[in-house]
C-alpha positions in Angstrom: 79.3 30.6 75.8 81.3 27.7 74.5 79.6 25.1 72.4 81.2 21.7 71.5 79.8 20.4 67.8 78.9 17.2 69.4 75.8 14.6 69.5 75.9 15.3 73.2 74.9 18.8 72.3 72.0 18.3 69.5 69.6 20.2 71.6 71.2 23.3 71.1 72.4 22.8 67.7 68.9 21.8 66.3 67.6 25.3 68.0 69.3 26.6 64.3 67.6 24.3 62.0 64.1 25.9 61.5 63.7 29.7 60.0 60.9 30.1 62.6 63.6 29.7 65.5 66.1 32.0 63.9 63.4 34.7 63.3 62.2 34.1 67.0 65.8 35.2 67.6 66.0 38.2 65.4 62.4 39.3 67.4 64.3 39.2 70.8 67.4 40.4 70.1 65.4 43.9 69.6 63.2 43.5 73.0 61.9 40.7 75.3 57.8 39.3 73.8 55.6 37.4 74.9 53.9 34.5 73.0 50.9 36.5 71.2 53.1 39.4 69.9 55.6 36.2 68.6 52.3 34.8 67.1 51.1 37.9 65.6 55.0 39.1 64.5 55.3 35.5 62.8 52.1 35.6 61.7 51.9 31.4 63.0 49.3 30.2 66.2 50.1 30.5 69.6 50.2 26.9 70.6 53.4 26.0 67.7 55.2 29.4 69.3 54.7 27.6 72.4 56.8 24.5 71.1 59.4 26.2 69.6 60.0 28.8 72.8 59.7 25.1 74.9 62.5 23.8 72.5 64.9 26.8 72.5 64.2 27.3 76.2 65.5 23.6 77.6 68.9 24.6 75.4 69.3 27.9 77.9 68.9 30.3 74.2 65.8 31.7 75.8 64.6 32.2 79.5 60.8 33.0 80.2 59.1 34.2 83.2 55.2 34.5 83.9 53.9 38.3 84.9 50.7 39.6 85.2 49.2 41.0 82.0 45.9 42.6 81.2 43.9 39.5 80.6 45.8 37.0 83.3 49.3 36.2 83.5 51.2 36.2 80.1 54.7 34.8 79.5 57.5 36.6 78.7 60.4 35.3 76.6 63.9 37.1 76.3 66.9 36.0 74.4 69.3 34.5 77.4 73.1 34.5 75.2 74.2 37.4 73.2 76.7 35.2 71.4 77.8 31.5 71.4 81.3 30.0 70.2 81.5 26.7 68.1 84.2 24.7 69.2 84.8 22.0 65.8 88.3 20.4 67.7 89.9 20.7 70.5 87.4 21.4 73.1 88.3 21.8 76.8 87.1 18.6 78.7 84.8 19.7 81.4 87.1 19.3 84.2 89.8 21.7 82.9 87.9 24.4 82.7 86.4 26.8 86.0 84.2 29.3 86.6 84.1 32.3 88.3 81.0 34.4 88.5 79.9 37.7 90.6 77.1 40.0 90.1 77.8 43.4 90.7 75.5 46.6 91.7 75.4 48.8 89.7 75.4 51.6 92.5 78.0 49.7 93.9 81.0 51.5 91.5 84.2 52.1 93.2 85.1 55.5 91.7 83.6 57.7 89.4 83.5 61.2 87.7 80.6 62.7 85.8 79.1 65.5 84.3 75.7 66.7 84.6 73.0 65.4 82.9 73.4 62.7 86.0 71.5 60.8 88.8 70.3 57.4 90.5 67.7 56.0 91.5 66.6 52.9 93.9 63.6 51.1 93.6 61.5 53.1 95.6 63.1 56.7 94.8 65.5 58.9 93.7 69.0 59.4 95.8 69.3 63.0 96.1 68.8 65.5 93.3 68.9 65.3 90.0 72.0 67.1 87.8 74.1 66.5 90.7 76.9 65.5 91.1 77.9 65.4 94.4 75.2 62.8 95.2 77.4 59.9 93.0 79.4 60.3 96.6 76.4 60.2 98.6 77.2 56.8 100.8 73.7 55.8 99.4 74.7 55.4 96.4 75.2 51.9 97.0 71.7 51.3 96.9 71.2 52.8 93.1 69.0 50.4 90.8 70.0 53.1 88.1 72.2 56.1 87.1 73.1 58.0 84.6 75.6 60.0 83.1 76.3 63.1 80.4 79.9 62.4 80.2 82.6 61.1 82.3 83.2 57.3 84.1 82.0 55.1 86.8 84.2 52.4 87.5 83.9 49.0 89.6 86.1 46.8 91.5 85.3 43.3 90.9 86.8 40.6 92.8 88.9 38.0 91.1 88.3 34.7 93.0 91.2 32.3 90.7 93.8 31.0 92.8 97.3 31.2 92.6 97.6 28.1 89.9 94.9 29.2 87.6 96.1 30.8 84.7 92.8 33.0 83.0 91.0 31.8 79.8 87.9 34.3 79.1 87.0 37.0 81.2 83.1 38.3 79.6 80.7 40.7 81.5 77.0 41.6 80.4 75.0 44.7 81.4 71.9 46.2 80.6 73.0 49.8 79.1 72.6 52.7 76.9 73.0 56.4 76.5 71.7 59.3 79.1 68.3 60.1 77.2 66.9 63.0 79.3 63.4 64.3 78.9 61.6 63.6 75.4 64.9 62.9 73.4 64.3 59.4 72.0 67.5 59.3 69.7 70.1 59.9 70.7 73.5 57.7 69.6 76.5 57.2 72.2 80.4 56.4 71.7 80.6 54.1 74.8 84.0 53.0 75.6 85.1 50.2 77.8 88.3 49.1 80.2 89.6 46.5 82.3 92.5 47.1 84.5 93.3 50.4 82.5 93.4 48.8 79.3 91.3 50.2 77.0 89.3 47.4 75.2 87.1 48.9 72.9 84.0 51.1 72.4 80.5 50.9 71.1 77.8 53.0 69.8 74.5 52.5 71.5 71.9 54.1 68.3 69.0 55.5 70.4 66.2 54.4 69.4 65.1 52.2 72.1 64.2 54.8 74.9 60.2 55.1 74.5 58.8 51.9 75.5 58.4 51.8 79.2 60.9 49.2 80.5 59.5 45.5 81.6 60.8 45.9 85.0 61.0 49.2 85.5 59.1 50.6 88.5 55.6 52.4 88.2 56.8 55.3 90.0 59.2 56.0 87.0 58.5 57.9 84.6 61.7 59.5 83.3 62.5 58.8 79.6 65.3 56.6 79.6 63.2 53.0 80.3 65.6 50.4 78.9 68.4 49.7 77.5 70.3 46.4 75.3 72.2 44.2 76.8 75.6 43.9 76.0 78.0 41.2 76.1 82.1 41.9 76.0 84.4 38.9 76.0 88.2 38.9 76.2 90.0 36.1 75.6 93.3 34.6 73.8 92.2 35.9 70.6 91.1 39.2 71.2 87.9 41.7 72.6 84.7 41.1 71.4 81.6 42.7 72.0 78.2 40.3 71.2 80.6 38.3 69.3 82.1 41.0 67.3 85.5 41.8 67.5 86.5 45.5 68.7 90.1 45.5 69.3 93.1 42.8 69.3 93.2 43.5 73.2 93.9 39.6 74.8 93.2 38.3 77.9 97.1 38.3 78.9 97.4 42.0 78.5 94.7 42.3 81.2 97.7 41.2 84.0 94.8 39.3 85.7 96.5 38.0 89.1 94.8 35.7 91.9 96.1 38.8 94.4 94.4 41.4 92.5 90.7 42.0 92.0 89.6 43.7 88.4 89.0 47.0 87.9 86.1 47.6 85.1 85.6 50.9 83.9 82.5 52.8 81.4 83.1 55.9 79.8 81.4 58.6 77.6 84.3 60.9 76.1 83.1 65.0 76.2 85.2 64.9 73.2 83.2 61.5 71.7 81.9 61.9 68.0 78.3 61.0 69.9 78.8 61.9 73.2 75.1 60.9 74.6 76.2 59.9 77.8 75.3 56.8 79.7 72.7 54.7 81.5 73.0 51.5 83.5 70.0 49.7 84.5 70.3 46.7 87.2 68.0 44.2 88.6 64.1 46.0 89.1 64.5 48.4 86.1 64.4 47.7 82.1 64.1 45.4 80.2 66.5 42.4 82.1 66.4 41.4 85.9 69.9 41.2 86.1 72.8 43.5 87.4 76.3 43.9 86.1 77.4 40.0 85.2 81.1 38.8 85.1 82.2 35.6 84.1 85.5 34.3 84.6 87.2 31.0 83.1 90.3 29.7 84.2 92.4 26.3 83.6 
């Protein structure tokens, strides 16, 4: 996200001016709260969290949603950007600038190859057998809410919707991810690596240590380890890759070859020969800790 240092834009920018705002932040960049466990992890009353959520939710930092809890309905607050550029000069005018956004499956990969541990889920049940991977060609995979992976890739064809006189600014896709946790391993680090049109674009290391709690969304018939994942963010542009604002590589949104012709193949890996090779797990919308599935955002001028 692209924010212009301008009066017109004080709502967001005053989001940063109070230490209680920032810590609320810090709180949901580990995991989505509600209000009382803000209150009690600020140690401040309920109604002033209230405010402050109010505040940072009108400038689209933080998106809540009301599900039942176990005294009534309790609202629950996640951290909606991963990262946010400040644009001092020079800022596009909002005319120049388009956007192209698709929400991808994740069942819906276009190729794949994996090793065992491995499997998917819907939101009802599991598709085939567990540890096997012939059923990542089962035609129902389609359908998959979740999968996971020991080593190996899945790989997705996203379409590219620019036309023919657009030429590509930023290119960023978000997912909810982390490693293949099977049974009661809880830590378990991964050397996740990323690519877009073949062009490798960097890699992180998920730390494993967010397995145990069960995930927001995810389905009571569940009860495998892996629960929920983070969300990550990665963002290609002019200057280089980033991932959740950090840069990774000096990969630039030119050396991507992004055409109006050709769609965009994205691809997620876990090396057998990684320095942490933990594997992989995508969640989408109805499991962990985010309703959402694999986003892509792209800009164009």
């Amino acid at each position: 996200m692209e924010v212009e240092v301008s009066s017109r834009n004080m709502k967001f920018l005053e989001c940063f001016s109070s230490h209680t705002r920032v810590k609320m932040i810090e709180l949901l960049s580990v995991q989505p709260m509600n209000i009382k466990s803000l209150s009690e992890a600020l140690d401040i009353k309920s109604p002033i969290v209230t405010r402050h959520i109010h505040m940072m939710e009108e400038a689209g930092i933080v998106r809540c949603e009301s599900l039942p809890g176990k005294r009534g309905m309790q609202k629950i607050c996640h951290l909606q950007l991963t990262q946010a550029m400040l644009l001092f000069r020079g800022a596009p005018a909002a005319d120049e600038s388009k956007r192209y956004l698709v929400s991808i499956p994740v069942g819906h990969y276009s190729s794949c190859q994996i090793k065992p541990t491995c499997g998917l889920a819907n939101d009802t049940q599991m598709i085939g057998m567990c540890d096997d991977p012939r059923y990542f060609a089962d035609p129902e995979h389609v359908q998959a809410k979740v999968l996971w992976f020991g080593s190996g890739y899945v790989e997705y064809r996203i379409p590219n919707y620019m036309v023919n006189n657009e030429t590509p600014e930023s290119l960023e896709i978000s997912m909810e991810i982390c490693s293949e946790t099977p049974c009661s391993v809880n830590h378990l680090p991964s050397d996740i690596a990323f690519s877009l049109n073949g062009v490798g674009i960097g890699t992180w290391t998920y730390p494993g240590d967010f397995g145990s709690t069960r995930g927001l969304y995810t389905p009571e018939w569940w009860h495998k380890n892996i629960q929920h994942g983070l969300i990550k963010t990665i963002r290609v542009n002019a200057q280089g890759s980033y991932i959740d604002g950090i840069q990774v590589s000096n990969v630039t949104i030119d050396q991507l070859m992004l055409a109006y012709d050709k769609e965009i193949l994205f691809r997620i890996s876990c090396s057998a020969t990684a320095k942490n090779c933990g594997g992989v797990t995508l969640f989408g919308k109805g499991f962990g800790n985010y309703n959402q599935d694999i986003e892509m955002t792209l800009r164009c001028h």
